[in-house]
C-alpha positions, -999 to 999 in steps of 0.1 A, spaced: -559 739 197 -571 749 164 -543 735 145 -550 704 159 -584 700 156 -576 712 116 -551 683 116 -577 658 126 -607 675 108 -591 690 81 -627 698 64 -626 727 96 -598 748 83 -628 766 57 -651 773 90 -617 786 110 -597 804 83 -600 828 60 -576 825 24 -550 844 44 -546 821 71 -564 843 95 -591 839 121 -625 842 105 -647 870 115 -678 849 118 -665 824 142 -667 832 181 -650 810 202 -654 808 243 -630 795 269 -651 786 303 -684 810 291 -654 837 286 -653 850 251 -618 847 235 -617 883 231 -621 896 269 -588 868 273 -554 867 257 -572 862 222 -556 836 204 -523 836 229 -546 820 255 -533 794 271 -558 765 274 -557 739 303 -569 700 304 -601 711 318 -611 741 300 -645 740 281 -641 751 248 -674 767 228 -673 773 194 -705 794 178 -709 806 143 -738 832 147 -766 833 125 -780 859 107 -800 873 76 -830 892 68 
């Protein structure tokens, strides 16, 4: 799903990847209010009516 969104919104691939090609740190996605991380990670397997949440948390001092 990334890939494609990158393919339409190429402008996306800063906010998703790092230099490497890998999964930023900063970025947390959720499948149906279920973080990424408690599911398959990035070998989840998404179906048509999934909800998809993307949050880039925000911090400082």
């Amino acid at each position: 799903m990334l890939k494609t969104l990158v393919d339409i919104y190429p402008k996306l691939h800063n906010e998703f990847y790092t230099e490497t090609g890998e999964i930023t740190d900063y970025i947390c996605i959720f499948v149906n209010d279920k973080p990424m991380s408690a599911l398959n990670r990035m070998d989840t397997v998404l179906k048509n009516d999934d909800e998809i949440l993307f949050f880039i948390p925000i911090s400082g001092g």
